[in-house]
mmCIF file of the protein (N, C-alpha, C, O) and its ligand, coordinates in Angstrom:
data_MODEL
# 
_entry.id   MODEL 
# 
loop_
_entity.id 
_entity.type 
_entity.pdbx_number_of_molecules 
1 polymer     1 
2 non-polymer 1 
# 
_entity_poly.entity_id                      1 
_entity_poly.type                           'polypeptide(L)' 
_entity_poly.nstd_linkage                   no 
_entity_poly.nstd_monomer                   no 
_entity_poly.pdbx_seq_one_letter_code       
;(UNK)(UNK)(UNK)(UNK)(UNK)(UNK)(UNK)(UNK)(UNK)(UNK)(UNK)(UNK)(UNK)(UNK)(UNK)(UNK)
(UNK)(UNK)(UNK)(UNK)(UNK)(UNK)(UNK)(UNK)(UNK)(UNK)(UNK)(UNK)(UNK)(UNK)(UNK)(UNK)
(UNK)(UNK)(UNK)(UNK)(UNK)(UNK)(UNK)(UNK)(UNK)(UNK)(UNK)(UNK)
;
_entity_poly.pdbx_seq_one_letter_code_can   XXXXXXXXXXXXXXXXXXXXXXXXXXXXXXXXXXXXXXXXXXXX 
_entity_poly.pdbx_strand_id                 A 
# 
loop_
_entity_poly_seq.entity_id 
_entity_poly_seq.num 
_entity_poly_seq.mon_id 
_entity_poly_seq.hetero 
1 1  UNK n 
1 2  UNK n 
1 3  UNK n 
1 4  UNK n 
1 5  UNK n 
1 6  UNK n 
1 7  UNK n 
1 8  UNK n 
1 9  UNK n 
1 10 UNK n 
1 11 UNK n 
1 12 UNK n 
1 13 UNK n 
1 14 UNK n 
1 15 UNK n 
1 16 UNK n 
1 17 UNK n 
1 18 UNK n 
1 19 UNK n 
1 20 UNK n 
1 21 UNK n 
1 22 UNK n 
1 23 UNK n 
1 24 UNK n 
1 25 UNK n 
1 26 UNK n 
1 27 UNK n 
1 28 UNK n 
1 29 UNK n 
1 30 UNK n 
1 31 UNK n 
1 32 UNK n 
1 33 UNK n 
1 34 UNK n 
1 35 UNK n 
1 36 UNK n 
1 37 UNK n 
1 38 UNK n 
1 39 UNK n 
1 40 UNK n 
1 41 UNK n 
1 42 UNK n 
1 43 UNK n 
1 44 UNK n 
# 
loop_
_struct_asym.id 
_struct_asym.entity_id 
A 1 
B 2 
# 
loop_
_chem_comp.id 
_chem_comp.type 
_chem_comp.mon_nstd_flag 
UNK 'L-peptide linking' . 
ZN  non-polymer         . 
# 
_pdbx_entity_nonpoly.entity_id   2 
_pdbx_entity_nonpoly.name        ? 
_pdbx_entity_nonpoly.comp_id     ZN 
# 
_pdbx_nonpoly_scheme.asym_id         B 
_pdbx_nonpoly_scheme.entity_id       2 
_pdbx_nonpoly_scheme.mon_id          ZN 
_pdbx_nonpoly_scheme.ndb_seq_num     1 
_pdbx_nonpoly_scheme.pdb_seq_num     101 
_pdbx_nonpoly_scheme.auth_seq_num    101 
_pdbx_nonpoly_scheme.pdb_mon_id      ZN 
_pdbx_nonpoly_scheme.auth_mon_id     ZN 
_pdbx_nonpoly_scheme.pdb_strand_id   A 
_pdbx_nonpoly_scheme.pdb_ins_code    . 
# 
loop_
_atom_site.group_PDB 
_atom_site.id 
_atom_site.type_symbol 
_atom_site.label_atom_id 
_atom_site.label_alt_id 
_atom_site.label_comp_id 
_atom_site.label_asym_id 
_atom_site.label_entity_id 
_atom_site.label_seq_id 
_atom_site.pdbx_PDB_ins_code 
_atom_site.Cartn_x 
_atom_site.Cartn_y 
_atom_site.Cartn_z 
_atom_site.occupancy 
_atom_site.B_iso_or_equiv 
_atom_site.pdbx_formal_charge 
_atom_site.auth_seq_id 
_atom_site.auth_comp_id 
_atom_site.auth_asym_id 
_atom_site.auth_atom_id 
_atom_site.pdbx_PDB_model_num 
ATOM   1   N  N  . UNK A 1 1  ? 115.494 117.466 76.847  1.00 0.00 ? 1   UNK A N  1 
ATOM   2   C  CA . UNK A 1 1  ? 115.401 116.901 78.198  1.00 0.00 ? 1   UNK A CA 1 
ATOM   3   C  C  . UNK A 1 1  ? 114.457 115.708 78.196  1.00 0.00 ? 1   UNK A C  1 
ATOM   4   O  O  . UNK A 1 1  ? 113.226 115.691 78.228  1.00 0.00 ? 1   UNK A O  1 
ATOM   5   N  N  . UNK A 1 2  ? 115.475 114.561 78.145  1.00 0.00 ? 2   UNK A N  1 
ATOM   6   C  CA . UNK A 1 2  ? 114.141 113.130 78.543  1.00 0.00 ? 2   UNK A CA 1 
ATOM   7   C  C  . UNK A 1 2  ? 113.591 112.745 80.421  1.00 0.00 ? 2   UNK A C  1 
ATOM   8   O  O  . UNK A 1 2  ? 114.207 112.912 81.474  1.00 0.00 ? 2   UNK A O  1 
ATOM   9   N  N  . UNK A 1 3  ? 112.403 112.271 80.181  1.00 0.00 ? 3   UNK A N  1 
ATOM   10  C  CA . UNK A 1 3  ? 111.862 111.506 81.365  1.00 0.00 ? 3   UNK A CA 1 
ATOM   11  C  C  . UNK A 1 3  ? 112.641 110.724 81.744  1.00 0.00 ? 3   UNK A C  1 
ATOM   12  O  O  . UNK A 1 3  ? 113.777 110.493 81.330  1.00 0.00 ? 3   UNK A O  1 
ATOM   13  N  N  . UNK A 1 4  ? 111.939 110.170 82.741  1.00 0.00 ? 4   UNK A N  1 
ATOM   14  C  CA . UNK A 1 4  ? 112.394 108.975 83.238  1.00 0.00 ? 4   UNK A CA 1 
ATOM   15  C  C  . UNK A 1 4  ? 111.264 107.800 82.784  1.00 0.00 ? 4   UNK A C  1 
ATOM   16  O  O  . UNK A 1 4  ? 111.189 106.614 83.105  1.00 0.00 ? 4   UNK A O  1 
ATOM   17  N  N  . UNK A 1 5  ? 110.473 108.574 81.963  1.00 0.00 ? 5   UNK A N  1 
ATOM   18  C  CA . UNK A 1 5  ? 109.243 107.398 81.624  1.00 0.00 ? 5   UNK A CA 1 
ATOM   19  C  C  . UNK A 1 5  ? 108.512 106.642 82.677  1.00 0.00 ? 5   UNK A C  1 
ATOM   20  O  O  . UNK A 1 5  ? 107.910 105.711 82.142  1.00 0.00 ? 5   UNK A O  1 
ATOM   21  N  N  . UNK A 1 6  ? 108.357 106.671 83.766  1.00 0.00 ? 6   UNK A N  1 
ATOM   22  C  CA . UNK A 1 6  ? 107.931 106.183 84.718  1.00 0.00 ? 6   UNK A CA 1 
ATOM   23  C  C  . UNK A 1 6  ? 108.991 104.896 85.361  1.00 0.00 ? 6   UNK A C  1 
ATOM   24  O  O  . UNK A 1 6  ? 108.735 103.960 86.119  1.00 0.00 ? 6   UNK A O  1 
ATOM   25  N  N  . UNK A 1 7  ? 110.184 105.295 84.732  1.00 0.00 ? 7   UNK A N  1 
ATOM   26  C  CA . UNK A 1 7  ? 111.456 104.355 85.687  1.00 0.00 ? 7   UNK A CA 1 
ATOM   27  C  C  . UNK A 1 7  ? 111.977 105.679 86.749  1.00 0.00 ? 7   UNK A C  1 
ATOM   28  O  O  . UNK A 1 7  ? 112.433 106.781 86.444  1.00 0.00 ? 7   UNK A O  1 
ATOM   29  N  N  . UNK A 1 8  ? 111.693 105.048 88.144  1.00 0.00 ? 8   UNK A N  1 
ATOM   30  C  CA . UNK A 1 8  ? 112.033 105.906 89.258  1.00 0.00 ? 8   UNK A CA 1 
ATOM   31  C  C  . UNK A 1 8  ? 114.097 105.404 89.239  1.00 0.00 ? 8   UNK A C  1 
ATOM   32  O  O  . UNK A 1 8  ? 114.745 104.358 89.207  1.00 0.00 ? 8   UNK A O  1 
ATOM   33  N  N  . UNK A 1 9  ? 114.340 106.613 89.275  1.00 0.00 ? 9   UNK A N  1 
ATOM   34  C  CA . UNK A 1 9  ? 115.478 106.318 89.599  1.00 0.00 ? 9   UNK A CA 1 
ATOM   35  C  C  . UNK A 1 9  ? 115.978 106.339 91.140  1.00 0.00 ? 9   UNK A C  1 
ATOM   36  O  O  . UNK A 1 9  ? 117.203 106.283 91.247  1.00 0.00 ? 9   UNK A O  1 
ATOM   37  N  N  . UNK A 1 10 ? 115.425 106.392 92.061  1.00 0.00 ? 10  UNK A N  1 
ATOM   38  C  CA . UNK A 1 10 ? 115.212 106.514 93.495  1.00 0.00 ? 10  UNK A CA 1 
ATOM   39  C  C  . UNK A 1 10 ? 113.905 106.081 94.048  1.00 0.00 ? 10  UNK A C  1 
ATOM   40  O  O  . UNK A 1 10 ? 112.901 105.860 93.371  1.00 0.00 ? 10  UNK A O  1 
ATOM   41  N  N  . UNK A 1 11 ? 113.983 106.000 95.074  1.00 0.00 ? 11  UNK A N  1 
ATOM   42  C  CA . UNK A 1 11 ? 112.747 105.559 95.850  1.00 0.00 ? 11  UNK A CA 1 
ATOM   43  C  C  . UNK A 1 11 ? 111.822 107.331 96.708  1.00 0.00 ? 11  UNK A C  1 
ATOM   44  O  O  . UNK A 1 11 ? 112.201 108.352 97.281  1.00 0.00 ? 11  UNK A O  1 
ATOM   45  N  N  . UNK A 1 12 ? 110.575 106.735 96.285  1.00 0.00 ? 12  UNK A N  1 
ATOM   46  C  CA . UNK A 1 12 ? 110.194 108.148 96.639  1.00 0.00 ? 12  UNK A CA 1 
ATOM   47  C  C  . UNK A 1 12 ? 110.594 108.235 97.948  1.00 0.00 ? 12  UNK A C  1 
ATOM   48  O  O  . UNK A 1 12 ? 110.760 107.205 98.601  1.00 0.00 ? 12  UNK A O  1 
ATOM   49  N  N  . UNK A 1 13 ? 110.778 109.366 98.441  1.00 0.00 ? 13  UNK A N  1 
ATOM   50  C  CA . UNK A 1 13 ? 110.868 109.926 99.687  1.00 0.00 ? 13  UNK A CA 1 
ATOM   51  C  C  . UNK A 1 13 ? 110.701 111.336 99.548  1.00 0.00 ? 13  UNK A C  1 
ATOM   52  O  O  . UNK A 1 13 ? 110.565 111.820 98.424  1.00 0.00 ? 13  UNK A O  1 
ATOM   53  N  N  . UNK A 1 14 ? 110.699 112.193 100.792 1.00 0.00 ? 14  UNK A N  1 
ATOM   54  C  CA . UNK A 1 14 ? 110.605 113.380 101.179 1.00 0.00 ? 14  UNK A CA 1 
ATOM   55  C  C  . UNK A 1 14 ? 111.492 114.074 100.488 1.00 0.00 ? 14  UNK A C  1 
ATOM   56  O  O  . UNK A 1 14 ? 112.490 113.361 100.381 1.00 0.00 ? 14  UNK A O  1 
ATOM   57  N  N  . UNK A 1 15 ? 111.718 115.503 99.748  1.00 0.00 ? 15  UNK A N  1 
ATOM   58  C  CA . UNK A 1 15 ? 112.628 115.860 99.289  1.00 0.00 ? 15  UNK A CA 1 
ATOM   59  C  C  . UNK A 1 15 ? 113.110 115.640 98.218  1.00 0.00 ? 15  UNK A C  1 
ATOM   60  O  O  . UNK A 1 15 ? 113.966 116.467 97.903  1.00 0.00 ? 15  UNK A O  1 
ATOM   61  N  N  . UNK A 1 16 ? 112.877 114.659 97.319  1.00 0.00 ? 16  UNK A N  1 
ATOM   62  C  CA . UNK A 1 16 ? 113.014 113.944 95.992  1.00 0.00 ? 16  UNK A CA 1 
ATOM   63  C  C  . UNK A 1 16 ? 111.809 114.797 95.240  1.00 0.00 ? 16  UNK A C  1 
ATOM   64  O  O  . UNK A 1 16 ? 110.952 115.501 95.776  1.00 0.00 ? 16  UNK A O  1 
ATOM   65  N  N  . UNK A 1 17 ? 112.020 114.501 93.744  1.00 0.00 ? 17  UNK A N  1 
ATOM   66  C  CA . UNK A 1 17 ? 111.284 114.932 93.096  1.00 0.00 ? 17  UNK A CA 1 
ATOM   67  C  C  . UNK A 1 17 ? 110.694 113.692 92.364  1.00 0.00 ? 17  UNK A C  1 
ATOM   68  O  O  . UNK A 1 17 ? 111.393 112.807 91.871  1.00 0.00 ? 17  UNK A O  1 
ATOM   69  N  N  . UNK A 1 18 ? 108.733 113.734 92.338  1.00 0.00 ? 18  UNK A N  1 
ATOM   70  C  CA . UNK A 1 18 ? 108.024 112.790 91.945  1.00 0.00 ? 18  UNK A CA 1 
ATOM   71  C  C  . UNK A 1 18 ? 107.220 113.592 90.034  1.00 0.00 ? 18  UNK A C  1 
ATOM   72  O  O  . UNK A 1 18 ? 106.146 114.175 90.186  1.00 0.00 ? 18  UNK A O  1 
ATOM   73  N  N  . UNK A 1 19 ? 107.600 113.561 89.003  1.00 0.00 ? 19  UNK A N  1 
ATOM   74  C  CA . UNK A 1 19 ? 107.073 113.860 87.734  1.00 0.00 ? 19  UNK A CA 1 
ATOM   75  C  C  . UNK A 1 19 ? 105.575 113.290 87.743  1.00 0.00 ? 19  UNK A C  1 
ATOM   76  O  O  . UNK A 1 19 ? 105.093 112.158 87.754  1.00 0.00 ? 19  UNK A O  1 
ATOM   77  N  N  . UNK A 1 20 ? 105.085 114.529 87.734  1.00 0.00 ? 20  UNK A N  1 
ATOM   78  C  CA . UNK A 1 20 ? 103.317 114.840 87.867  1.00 0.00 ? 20  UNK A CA 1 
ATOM   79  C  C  . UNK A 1 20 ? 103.336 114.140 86.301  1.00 0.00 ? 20  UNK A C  1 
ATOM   80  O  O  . UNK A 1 20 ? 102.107 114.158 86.235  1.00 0.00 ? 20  UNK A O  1 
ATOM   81  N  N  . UNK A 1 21 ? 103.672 113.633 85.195  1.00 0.00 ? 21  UNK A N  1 
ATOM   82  C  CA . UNK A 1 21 ? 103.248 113.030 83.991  1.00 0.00 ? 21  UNK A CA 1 
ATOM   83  C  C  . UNK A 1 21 ? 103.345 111.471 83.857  1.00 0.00 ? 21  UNK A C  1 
ATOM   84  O  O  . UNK A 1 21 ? 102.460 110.768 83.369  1.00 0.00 ? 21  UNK A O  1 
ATOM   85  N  N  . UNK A 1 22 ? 104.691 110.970 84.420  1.00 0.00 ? 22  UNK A N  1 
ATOM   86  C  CA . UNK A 1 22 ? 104.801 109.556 84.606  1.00 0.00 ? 22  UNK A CA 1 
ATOM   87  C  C  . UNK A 1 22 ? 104.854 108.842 85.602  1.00 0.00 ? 22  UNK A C  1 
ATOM   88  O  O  . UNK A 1 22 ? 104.500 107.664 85.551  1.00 0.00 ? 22  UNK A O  1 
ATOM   89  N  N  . UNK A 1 23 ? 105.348 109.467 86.809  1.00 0.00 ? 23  UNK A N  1 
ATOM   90  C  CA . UNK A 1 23 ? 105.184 109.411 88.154  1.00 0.00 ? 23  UNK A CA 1 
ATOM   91  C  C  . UNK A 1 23 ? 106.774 108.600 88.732  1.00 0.00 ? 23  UNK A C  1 
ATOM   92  O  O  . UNK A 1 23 ? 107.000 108.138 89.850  1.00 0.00 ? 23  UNK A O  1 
ATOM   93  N  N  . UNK A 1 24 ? 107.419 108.633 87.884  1.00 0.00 ? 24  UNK A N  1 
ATOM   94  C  CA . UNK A 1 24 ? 108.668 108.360 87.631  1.00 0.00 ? 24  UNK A CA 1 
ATOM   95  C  C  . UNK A 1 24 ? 109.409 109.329 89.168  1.00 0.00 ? 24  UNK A C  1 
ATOM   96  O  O  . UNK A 1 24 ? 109.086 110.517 89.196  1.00 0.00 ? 24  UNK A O  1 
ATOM   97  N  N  . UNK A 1 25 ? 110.274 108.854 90.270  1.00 0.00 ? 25  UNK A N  1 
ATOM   98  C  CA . UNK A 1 25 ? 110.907 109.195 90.913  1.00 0.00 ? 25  UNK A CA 1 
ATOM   99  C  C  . UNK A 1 25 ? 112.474 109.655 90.683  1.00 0.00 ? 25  UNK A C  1 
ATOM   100 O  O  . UNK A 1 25 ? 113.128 109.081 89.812  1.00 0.00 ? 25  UNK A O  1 
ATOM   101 N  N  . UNK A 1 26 ? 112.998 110.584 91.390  1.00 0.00 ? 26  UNK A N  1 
ATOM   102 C  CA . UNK A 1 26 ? 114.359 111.043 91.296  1.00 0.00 ? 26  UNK A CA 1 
ATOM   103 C  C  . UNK A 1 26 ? 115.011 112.375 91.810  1.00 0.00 ? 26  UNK A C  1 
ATOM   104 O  O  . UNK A 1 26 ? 114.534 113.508 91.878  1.00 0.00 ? 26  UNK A O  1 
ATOM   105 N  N  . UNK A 1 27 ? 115.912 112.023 92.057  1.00 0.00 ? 27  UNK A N  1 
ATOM   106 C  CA . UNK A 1 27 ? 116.803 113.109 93.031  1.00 0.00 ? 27  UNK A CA 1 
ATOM   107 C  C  . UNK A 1 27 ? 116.996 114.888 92.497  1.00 0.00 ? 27  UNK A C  1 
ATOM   108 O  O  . UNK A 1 27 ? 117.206 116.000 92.981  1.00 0.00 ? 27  UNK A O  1 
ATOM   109 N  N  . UNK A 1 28 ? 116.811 114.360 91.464  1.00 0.00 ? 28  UNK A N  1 
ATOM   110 C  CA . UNK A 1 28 ? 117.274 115.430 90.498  1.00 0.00 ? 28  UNK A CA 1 
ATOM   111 C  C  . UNK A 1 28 ? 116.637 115.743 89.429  1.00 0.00 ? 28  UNK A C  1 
ATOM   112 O  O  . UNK A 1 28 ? 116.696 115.184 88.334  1.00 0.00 ? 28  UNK A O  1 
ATOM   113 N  N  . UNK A 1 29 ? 115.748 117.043 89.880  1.00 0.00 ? 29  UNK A N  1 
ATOM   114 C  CA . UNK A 1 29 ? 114.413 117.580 89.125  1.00 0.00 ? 29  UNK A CA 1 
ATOM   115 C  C  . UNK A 1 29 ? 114.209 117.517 87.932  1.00 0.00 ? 29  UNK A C  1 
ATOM   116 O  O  . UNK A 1 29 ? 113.226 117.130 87.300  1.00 0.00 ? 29  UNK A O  1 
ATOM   117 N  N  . UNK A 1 30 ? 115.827 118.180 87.415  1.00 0.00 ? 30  UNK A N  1 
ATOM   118 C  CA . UNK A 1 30 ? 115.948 118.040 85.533  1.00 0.00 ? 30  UNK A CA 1 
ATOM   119 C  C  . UNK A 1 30 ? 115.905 116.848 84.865  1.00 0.00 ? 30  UNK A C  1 
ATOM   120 O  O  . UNK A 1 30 ? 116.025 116.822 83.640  1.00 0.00 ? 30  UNK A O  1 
ATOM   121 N  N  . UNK A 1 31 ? 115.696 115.521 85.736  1.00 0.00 ? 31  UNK A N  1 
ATOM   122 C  CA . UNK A 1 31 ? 115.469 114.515 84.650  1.00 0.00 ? 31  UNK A CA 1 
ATOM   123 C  C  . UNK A 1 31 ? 114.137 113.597 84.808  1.00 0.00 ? 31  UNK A C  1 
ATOM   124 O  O  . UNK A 1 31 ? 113.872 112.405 84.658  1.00 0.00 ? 31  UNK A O  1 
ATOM   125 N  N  . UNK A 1 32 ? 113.245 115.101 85.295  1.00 0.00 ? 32  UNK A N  1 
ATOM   126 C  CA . UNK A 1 32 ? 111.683 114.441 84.943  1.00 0.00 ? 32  UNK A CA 1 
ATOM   127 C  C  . UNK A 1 32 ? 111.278 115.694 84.308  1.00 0.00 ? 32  UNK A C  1 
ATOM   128 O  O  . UNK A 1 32 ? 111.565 116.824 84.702  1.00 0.00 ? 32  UNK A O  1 
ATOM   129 N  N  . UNK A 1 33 ? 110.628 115.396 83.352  1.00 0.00 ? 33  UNK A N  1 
ATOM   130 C  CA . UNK A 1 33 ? 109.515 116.380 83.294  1.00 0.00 ? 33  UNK A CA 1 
ATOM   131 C  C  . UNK A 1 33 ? 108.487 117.265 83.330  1.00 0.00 ? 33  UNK A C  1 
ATOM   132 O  O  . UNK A 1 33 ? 108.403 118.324 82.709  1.00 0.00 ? 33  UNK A O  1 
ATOM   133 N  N  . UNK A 1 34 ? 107.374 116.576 84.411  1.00 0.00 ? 34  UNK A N  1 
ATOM   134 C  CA . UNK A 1 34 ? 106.967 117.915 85.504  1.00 0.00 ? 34  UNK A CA 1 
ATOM   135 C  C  . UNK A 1 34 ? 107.775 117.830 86.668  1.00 0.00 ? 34  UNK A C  1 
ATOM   136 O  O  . UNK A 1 34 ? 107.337 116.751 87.068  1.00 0.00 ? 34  UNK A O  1 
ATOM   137 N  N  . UNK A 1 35 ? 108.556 118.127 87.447  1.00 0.00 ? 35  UNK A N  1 
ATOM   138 C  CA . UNK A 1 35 ? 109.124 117.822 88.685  1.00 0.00 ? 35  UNK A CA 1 
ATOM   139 C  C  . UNK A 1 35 ? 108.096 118.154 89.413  1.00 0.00 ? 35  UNK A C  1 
ATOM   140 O  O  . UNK A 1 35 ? 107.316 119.071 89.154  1.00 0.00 ? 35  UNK A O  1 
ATOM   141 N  N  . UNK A 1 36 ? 108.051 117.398 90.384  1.00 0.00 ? 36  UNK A N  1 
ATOM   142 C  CA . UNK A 1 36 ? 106.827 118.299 91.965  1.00 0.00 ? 36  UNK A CA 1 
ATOM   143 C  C  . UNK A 1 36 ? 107.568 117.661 93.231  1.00 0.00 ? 36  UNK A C  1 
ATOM   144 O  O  . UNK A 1 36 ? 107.404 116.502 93.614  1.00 0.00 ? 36  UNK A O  1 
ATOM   145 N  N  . UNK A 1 37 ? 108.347 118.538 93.773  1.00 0.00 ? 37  UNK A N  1 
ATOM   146 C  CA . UNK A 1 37 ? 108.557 118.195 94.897  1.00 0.00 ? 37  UNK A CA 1 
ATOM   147 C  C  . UNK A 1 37 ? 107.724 116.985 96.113  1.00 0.00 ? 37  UNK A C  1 
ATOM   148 O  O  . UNK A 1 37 ? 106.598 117.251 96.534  1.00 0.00 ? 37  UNK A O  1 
ATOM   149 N  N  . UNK A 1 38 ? 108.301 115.981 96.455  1.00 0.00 ? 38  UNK A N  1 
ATOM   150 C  CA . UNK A 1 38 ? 107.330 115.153 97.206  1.00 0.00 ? 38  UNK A CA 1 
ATOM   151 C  C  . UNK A 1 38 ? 107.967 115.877 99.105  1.00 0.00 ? 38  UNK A C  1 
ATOM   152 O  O  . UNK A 1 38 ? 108.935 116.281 99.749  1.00 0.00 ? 38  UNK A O  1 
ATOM   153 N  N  . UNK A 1 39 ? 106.543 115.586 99.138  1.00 0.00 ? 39  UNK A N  1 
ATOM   154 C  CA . UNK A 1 39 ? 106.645 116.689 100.686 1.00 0.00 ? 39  UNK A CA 1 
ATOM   155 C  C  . UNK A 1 39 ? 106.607 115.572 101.730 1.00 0.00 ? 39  UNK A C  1 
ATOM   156 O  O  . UNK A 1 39 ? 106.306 114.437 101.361 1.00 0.00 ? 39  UNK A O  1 
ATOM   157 N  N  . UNK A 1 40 ? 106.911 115.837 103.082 1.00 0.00 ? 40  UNK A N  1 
ATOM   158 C  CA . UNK A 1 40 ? 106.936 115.465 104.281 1.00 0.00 ? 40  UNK A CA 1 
ATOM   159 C  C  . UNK A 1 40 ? 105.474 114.711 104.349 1.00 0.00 ? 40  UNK A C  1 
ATOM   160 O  O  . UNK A 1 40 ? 104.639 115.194 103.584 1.00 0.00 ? 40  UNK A O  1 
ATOM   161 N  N  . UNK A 1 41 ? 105.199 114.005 104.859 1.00 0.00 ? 41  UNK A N  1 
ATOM   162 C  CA . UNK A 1 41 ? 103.293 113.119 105.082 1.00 0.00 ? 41  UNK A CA 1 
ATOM   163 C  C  . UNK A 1 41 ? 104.006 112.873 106.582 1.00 0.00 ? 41  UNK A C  1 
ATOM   164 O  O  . UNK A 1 41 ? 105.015 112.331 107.031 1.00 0.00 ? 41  UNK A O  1 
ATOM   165 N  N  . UNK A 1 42 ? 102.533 113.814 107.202 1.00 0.00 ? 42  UNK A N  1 
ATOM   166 C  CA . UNK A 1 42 ? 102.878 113.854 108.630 1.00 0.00 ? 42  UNK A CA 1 
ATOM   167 C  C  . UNK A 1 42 ? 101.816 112.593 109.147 1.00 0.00 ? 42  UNK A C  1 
ATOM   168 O  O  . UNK A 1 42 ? 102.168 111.844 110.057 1.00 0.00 ? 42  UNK A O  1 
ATOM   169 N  N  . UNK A 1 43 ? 100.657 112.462 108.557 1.00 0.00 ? 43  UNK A N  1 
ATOM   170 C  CA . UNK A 1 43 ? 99.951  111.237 108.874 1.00 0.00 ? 43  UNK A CA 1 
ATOM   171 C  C  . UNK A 1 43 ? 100.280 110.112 108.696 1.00 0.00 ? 43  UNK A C  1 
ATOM   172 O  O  . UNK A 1 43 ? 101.226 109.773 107.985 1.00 0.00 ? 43  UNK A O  1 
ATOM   173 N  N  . UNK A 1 44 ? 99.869  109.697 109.043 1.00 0.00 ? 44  UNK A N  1 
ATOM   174 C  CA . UNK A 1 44 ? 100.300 108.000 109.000 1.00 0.00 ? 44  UNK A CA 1 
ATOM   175 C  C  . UNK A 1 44 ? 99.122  107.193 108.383 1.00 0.00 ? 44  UNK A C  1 
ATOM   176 O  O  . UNK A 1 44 ? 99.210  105.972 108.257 1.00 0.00 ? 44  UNK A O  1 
HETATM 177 ZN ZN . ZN  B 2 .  ? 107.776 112.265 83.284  1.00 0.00 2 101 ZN  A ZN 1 
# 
């Protein structure tokens, strides 16, 4: 299973998954390596 190396394949948003190692964005957990869910930011 490869990264994304810190190439986001999406734009972060809510619901996407952000890789806690490269910080690399994407829809689809299995093609980062740590996946961490990026959550709702109710502040502004
Ligand atoms: Zn990664």
């Amino acid at each position: 299973m490869t990264c994304r190396e810190g190439e986001s394949e999406h734009k972060s948003k809510p619901g996407r998954y952000k890789c806690k190692g490269c910080g690399a964005v994407s829809k689809q957990k299995d093609h980062l390596c740590k996946p961490k869910q990026i959550k709702k930011t109710a502040k502004k």
